[in-house]
LUMVEXLO-380292 format. One line per field, with one value per residue: x, y, z of N, C-alpha, C in turn. Coordinates in nm, 4 decimals, always signed. Layout:
n_px c(X/...);
n_py c(Y/...);
n_pz c(Z/...);
ca_px c(X/...);
ca_py c(Y/...);
ca_pz c(Z/...);
c_px c(X/...);
c_py c(Y/...);
c_pz c(Z/...);
***
This chain:
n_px c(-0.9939/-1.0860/-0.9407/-1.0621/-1.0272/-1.0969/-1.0829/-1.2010/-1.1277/-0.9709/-0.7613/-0.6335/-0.5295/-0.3517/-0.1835/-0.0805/+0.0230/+0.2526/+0.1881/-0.0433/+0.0624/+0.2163/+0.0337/-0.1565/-0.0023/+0.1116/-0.1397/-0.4204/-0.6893/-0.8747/-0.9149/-1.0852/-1.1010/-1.1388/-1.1567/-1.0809/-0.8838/-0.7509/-0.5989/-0.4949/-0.3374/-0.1508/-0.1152/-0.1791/-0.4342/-0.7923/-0.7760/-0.5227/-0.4063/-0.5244/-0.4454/-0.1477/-0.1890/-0.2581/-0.0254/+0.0433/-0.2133/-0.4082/-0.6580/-0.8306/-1.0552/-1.1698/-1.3455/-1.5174/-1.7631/-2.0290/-1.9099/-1.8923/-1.6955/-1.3498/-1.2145/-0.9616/-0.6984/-0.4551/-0.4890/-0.5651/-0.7230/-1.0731);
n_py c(-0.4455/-0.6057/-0.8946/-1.1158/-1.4045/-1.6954/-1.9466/-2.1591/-2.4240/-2.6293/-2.8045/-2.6564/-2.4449/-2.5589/-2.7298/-2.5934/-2.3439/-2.2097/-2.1149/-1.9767/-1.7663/-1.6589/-1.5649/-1.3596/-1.1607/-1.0919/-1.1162/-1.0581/-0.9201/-0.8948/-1.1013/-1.3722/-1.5507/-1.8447/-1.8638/-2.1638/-2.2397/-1.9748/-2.0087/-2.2654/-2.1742/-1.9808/-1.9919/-1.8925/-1.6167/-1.5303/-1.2228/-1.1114/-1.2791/-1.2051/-0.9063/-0.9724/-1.0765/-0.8574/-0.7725/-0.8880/-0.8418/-0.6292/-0.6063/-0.8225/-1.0767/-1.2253/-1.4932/-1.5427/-1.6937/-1.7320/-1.5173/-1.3173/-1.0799/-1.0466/-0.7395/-0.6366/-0.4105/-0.1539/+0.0562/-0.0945/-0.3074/-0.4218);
n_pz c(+9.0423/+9.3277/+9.5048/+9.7056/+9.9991/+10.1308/+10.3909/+10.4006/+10.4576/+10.7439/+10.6829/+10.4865/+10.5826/+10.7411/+10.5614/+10.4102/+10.4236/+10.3723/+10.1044/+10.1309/+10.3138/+10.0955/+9.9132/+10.0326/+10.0755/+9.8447/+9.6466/+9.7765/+9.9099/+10.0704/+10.3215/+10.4937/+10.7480/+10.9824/+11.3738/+11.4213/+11.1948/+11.1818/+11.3964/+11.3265/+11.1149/+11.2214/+11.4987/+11.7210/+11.9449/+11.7997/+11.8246/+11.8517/+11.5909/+11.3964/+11.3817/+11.3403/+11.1179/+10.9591/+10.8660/+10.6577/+10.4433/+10.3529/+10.4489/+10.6720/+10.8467/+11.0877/+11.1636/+11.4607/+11.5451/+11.7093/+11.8949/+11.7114/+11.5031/+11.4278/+11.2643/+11.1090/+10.9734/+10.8652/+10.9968/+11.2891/+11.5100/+11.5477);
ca_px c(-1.0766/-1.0934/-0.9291/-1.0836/-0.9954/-1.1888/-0.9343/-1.2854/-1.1272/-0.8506/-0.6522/-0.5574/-0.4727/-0.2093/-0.1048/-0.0654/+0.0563/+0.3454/+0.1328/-0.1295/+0.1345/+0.2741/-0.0911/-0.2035/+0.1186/+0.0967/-0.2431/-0.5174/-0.6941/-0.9457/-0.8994/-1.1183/-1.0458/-1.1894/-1.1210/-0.9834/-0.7813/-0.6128/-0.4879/-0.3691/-0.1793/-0.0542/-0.0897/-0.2302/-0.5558/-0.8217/-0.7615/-0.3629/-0.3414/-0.6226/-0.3678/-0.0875/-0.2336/-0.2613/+0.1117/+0.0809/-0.3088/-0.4735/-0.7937/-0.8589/-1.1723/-1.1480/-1.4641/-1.5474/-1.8638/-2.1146/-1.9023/-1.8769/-1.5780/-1.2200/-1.1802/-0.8155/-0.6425/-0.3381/-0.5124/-0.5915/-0.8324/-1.1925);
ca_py c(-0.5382/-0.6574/-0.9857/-1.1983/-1.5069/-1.7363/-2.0249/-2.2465/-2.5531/-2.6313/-2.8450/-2.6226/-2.3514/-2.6505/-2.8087/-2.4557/-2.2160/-2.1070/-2.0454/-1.8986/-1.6341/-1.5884/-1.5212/-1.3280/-1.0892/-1.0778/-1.1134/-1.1237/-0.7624/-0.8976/-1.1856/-1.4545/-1.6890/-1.8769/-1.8768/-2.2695/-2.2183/-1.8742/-2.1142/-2.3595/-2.0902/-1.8772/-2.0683/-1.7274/-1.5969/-1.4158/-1.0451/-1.1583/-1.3301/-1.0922/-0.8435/-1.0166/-1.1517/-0.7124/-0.7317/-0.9376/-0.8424/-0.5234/-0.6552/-0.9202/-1.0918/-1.3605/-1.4966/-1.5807/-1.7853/-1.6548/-1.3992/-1.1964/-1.1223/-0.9692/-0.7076/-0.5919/-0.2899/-0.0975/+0.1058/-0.1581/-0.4375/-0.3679);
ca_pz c(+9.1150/+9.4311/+9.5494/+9.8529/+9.9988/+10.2649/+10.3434/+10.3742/+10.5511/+10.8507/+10.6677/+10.4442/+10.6342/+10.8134/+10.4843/+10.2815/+10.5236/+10.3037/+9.9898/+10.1778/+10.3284/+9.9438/+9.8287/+10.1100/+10.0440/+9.6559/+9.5341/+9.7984/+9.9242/+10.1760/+10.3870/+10.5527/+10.7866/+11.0953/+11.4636/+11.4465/+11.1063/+11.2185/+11.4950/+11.2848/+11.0255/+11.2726/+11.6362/+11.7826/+11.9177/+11.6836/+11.8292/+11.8033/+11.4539/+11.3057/+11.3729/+11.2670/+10.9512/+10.8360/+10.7566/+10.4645/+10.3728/+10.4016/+10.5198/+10.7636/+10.8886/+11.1517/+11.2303/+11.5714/+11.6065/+11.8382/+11.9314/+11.5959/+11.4189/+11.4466/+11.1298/+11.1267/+10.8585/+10.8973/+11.1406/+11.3826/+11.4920/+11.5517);
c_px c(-1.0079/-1.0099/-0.9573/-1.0599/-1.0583/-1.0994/-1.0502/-1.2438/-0.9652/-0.7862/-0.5795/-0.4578/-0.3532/-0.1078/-0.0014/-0.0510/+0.1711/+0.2949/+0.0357/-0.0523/+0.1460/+0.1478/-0.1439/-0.1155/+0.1637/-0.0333/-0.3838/-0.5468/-0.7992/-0.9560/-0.9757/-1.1190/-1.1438/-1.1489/-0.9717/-0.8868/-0.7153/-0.5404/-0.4332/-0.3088/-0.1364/-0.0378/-0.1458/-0.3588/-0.6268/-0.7812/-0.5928/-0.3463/-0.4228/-0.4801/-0.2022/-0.0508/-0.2345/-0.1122/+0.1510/-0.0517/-0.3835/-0.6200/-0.8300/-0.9628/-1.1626/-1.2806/-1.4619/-1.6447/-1.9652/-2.0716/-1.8787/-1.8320/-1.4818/-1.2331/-1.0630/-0.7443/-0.5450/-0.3613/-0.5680/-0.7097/-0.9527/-1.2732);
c_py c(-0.5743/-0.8001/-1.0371/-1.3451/-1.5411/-1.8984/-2.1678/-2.4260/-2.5806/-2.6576/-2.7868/-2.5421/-2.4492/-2.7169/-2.6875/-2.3561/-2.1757/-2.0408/-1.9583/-1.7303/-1.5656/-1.5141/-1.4176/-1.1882/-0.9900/-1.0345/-1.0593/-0.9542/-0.7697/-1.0805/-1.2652/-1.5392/-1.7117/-1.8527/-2.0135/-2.2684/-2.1182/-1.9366/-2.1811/-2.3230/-2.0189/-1.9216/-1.9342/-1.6905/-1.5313/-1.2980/-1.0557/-1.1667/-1.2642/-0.9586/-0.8476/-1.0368/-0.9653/-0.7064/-0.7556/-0.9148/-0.7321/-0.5132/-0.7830/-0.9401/-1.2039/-1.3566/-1.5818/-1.6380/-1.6908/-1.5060/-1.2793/-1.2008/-1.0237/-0.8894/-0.6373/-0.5174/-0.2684/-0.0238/+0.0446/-0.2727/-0.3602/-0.4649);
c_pz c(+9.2459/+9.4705/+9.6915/+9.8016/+10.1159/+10.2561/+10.3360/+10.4514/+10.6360/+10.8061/+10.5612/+10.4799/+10.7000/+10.6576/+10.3908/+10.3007/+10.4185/+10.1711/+10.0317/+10.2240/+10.1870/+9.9017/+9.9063/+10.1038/+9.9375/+9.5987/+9.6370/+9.8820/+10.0408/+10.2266/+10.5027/+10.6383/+10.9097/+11.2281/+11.4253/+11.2845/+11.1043/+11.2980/+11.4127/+11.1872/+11.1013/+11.4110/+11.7438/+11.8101/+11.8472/+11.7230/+11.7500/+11.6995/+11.3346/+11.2987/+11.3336/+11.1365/+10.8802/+10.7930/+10.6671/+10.4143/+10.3837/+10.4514/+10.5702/+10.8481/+10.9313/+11.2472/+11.3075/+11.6240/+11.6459/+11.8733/+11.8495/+11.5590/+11.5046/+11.2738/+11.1548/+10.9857/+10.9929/+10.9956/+11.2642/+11.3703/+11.5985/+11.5717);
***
């Protein structure tokens, strides 16, 4: 099976940034997050922390509002 994760609200991504890495690392196979909560776990913009965020998750999806998303794998961001 599959594991996804959607981090669903800011303050966690600020309160729970080190479990979020651990889980994100360990357990988690497709990855969720927002524009304003990739900022506040990684301080970085989406193209930036979308691409970032593939070294601990093999699938990354940082959604951008209006303007679409970031999806980010080992072979790059898209």
């Amino acid at each position: 099976a599959k594991i996804s994760l959607d981090v669903g609200c800011i303050r966690v991504a600020r309160m729970y940034s080190k479990e979020l890495f651990y889980l994100l690392k360990n357990y988690v196979d497709i990855f969720f997050i927002n524009e304003e909560e990739l900022h506040a776990l990684t301080g970085l913009a989406p193209e930036e922390g979308c691409l970032a965020l593939t070294q601990y998750c093999p699938l990354v999806t940082v959604l951008n509002g209006e303007y679409g998303c970031w999806v980010g794998s080992k072979e790059g961001v898209f």
